[in-house]
C-alpha positions in Angstrom: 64.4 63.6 57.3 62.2 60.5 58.5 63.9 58.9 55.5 66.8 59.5 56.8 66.2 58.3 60.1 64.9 55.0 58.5 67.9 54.2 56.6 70.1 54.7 59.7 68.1 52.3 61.7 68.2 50.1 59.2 71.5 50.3 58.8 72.0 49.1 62.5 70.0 46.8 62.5 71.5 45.1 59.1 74.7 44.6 61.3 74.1 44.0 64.9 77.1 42.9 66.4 79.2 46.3 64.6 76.1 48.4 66.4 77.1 46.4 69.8 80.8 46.9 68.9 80.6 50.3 68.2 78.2 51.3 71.5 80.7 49.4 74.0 83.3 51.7 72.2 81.6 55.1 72.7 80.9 53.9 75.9 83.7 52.9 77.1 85.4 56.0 75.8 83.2 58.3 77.6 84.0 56.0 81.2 87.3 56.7 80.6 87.2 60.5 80.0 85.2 60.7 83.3 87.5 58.5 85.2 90.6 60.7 84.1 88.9 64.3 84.6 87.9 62.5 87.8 91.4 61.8 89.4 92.7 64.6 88.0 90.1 66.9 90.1 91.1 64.7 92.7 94.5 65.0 92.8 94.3 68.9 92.5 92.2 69.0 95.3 94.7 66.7 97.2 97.4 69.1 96.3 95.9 72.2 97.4 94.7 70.7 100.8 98.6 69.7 101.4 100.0 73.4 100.0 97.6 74.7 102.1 97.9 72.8 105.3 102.2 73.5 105.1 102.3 76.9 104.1 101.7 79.5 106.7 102.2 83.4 105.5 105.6 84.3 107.3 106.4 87.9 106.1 103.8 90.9 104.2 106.4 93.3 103.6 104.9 96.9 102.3 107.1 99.0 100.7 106.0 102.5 99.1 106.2 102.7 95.2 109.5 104.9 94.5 109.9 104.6 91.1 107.3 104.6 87.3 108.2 102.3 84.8 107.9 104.8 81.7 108.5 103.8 78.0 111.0 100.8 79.6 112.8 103.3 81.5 112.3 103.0 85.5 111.9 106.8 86.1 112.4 107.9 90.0 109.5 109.6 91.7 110.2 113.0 93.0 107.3 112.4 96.0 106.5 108.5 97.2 105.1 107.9 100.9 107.4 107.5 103.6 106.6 105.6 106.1 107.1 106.2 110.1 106.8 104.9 113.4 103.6 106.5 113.9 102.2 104.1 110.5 103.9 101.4 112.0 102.4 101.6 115.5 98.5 102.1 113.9 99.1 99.3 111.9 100.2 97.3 114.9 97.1 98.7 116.7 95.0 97.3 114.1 96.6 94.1 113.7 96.5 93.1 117.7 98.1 90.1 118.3 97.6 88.8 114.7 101.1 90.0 113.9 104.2 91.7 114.5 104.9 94.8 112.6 108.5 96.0 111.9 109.8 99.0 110.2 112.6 98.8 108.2 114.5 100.1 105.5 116.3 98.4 102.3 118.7 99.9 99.8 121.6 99.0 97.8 124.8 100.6 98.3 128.9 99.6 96.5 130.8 98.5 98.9 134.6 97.3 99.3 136.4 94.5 101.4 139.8 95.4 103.7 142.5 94.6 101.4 139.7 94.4 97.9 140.0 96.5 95.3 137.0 95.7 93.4 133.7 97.4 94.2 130.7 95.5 94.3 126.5 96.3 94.5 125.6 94.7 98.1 121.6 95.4 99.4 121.1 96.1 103.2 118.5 96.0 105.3 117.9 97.9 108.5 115.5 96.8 111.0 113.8 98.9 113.5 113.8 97.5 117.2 111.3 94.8 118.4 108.2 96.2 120.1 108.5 96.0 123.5 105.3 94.1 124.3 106.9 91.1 122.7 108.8 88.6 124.9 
């Protein structure tokens, strides 16, 4: 192994300006690996504070799981959680002021224009009233 170690640095020192050549190389190789993994951090990070300073959460909606994906086949439950004003008003209890909780219901139903004859799938929504404590 020393013999080996020899021969190498005789080998860079038989050709000086291909051992400078080569070191600038590596070196500046390295520099710019580290400058690009560097403004690429950066520029994440940049992102991130901007997504995160524009984006305020708007609507959690919680919805009970009413159906069991079995095989490929969506498979109705015969017993899910329903939820009531009771749920709603202990959630609102332990929110505070944080939020505003709503209950509400969502289902699709066929439905037909005056004059259409064409059914068609529409989804409706149902709100509960607003709590009274709001202005």
């Amino acid at each position: 192994m020393r013999g080996s170690i020899v021969v190498g640095l005789g080998a860079l020192r038989g050709s000086p300006l291909r051992t400078a050549l080569s070191t600038l190389g590596v070196v500046i190789g390295v520099g710019a690996l580290v400058s690009v993994l560097a403004v690429g951090d950066g520029v994440e990070r940049f992102a991130r504070l901007q997504i995160e300073r524009s984006t305020d959460l708007l609507i959690l909606t919680v919805a009970p799981r009413t159906t069991r994906t079995v095989d490929g086949l969506q498979i109705r439950l015969a017993e899910y959680p329903v939820f009531t004003a009771d749920d709603a008003d202990a959630l609102q209890t332990t929110l505070g002021t944080a939020a505003t909780v709503y209950l509400g219901i969502t289902g699709g139903v066929a439905a037909r224009g005056p004059g259409d004859t064409v059914v068609r799938g529409v989804i409706v929504s149902g709100v509960g009233a607003v709590p009274r404590d709001l202005p």
